[in-house]
Structure formats: structure tokens, C-alpha cells
C-alpha positions, 0 to 999 in steps of 0.5 A: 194215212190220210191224218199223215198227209194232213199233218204234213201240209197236204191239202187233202179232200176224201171220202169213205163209203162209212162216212163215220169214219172220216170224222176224226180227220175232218176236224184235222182239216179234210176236206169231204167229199160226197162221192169218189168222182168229187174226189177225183175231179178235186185232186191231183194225186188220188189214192185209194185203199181198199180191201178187194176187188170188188171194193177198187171197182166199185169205187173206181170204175162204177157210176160216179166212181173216181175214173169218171172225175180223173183229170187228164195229167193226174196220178192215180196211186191204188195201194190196195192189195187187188189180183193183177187183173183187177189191178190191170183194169184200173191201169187201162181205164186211168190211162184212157182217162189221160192220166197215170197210174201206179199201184203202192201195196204197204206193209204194216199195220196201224201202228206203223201208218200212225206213225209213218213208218210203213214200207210202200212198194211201188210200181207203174211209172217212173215219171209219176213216181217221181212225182209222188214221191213226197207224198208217199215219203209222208206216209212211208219211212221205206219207199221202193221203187220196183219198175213196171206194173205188177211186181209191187203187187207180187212183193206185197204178196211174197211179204203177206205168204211170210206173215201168215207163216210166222204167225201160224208158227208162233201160235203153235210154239205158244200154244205148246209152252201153254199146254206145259204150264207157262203162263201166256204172257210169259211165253209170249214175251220169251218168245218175241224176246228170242231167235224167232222175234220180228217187228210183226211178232213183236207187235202182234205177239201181245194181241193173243192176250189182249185184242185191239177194239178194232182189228189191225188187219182182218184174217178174212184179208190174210186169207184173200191174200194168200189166195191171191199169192196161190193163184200166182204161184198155179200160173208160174209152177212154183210149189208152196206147199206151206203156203197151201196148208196156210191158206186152209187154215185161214179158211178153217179160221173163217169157218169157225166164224174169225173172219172179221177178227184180227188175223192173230185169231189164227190163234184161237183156231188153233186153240180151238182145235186142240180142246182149249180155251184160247187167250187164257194162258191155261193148259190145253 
């Protein structure tokens, strides 16, 4: 995401608690920062990603954080997926600070930030939106705006509650051609090829066979997630039963020691379960 921004002309500053990883975009013209409040004190848009709670406040509300380098007519755009109290903090602090906020969760996966094309849902100010806009356009192909802080938050949760399903789905239907003799790869083509086919399974699909070196989404994060949507449903009585068995077998995968792997070994899980060897294409 920040290699878009540079590809677009933004002069972009950064910096990464794992400073290895920011050594690709230095050579595309980053400038590094030593700490987030350098950063801060740097810019006039600041963005942050990060994986949870504990990682936003770290990196915005500690010592040398960002907020302590925020300069009073900024923006603040987090699009981390974060509970709305985390998310409630962060807001409160930028706004003490002068400045004004607005959270952007996406959607997608690596091969959609390469290219641009993610869906960026954002909420917070209108004016700061408004501003941003070129900014968020060069990240995003889909850039919606939903209104006041917290349903960007509850859309990119609403969107992950489906992911998780369809892929729990599409595993089981995979593991049942498998168990029949169809080869792996062939059932899996048939099925991202038929009524049940979405952009996720079609790009997600194909890792039951062959995982990417690096996950493009960490099944620990589905679960974090999914346990955030829970969390909201408890306060609005709203009964998700699917999302509840979901939930539990994500925490099964993380158990079974999956939990830094990509989500689709939700797979491996379930393969597990049934006695097989998954990513074989045998019979189980």
C-alpha cells in the first residue's frame, strides 16, 4: 500500500517496528523514519495498519508514539481492523491533538493492495475524507464513504463474518470431492469455476494446494476478528450462530498450532479432523 503511494507521487515517510521490511520501499523513494512520532511530526496525512489493539496503541498512544508528533490540522486515517473502543481512544487522543481522524478498514488481500484495487471503507469526518480522497483513491479502486465513526468499522466486520464462512464452506465441499477420488486441484477449479465462486475463493482457492511464502492474511487475524464481530453482535442481541461455530473452529485451527499460517489452513484443520493428509489431493 505504501509502494502505491509512492508509485503515485506521494512523498511518503514510514517506518515499521521490523525495519527489514521497509527495505524494498526505500530503494522506491521512502523516506525512514526512526520512531512513529517522526513520522508524525513529518506528515500531513498519517496512516497506520496494524494488526490489533494492542499493536494501534503501541505505536499511537505510547511514548514517542505518533500522537505525541500529530500536528494540529492533520489527519489521522487508521485502517486497522481494531474493536470500537480501541478505535474510540485513538479518535479522542487525535482530537485532543488538533487534528482529525477517520478509521478505513479494507478489503482484500495482497494481491489487491499490489494492485490497488482494494475496497476502502471509511468513516469519521467528512471534511478529512474529503481531503484524502486522492490518497485513499491510490490505494483503493472502491472508496466508501459510510458517515460517523464506527460503521467502517462494523462493515469490514460484516465482510470478514462472510470470508470466514465461505472458506470453512469451500473447504468441507473440497474435502468431500477429495475423499471421493477427485483429484485436489481439479475440485478445486470446478468449484471456484462454479455457483459458489467469489473473488476471495477464486484467489484463495488455489492456496489449499500451494501456500504463498508469506500468509496473506493470518488465520489468528480471522479469529481476532471474528471475535470482535461476536462481541458486537452480544451488545445489539443479534443471534449468529454460524458465526459462533465459526469462531470455534478458528480457535481449534490456532490450537492445532495454525495461527501464524494463512487463514485458508482452516483447511488443514478440517482435514486433520477427518484423519487426512491435507494439501494432497488423497482420499480421507
Amino acid at each position: 500500500m505504501a509502494g502505491r503511494l509512492l508509485a503515485a507521487g506521494f512523498d511518503v515517510c514510514g517506518t515499521n517496528r521490523n525495519q527489514a521490511r521497509g527495505e524494498r520501499l526505500r530503494a522506491q523513494g521512502l523516506r525512514w523514519c526512526s520512531t512513529p512520532r517522526e513520522v508524525a511530526e513529518s506528515a500531513d496525512i498519517v496512516i497506520t495498519m496494524l494488526s490489533d489493539d494492542q499493536a494501534l496503541r503501541s505505536v499511537a498512544l505510547a511514548d514517542g508514539g505518533l500522537l505525541a508528533g500529530l500536528r494540529a490540522g492533520a489527519t489521522y486515517i487508521d485502517m486497522s481492523t481494531v474493536s470500537p473502543q480501541c478505535s474510540a481512544e485513538v479518535a479522542e487522543a487525535v482530537a485532543g491533538r488538533g487534528a482529525s481522524f477517520l478509521e478505513a478498514p479494507v478489503s482484500g488481500s495482497v494481491p489487491q493492495a499490489q494492485s490497488g484495487s482494494l475496497t476502502i471503507m471509511v468513516a469519521g469526518d467528512r471534511g478529512a475524507f474529503e481531503r484524502s480522497k486522492a490518497v485513499l483513491g491510490a490505494m483503493g479502486s472502491n472508496v466508501a464513504y459510510l458517515g460517523e465513526r464506527g460503521r467502517a468499522l462494523m462493515m469490514k466486520l460484516a465482510i470478514n463474518l462472510s470470508v470466514a464462512a465461505q472458506m470453512i464452506a469451500f473447504s468441507e465441499g473440497l474435502l468431500l470431492a477429495c475423499a471421493h477420488g477427485i483429484p485436489q486441484k481439479q475440485a478445486v477449479d470446478l468449484l471456484c469455476n462454479s455457483a459458489i465462486a467469489s473473488p476471495m475463493l477464486r484467489s484463495r482457492g488455489p492456496l489449499t494446494i500451494e501456500r504463498q511464502p508469506q500468509p496473506w492474511f493470518a488465520l489468528r487475524l480471522m479469529h481476532k476478528d471474528l471475535a470482535l464481530a461476536l462481541a458486537q453482535a452480544r451488545e445489539h442481541d443479534l443471534s449468529m450462530p454460524l458465526s459462533a461455530l465459526a469462531h470455534e473452529l478458528f480457535s481449534a485451527a490456532r490450537a492445532h498450532g495454525h495461527s501464524d499460517e494463512d487463514m485458508v489452513a482452516i483447511y488443514d484443520l478440517l482435514a486433520e479432523l477427518a484423519g487426512g493428509a491435507p494439501g494432497t489431493g488423497s482420499s480421507v
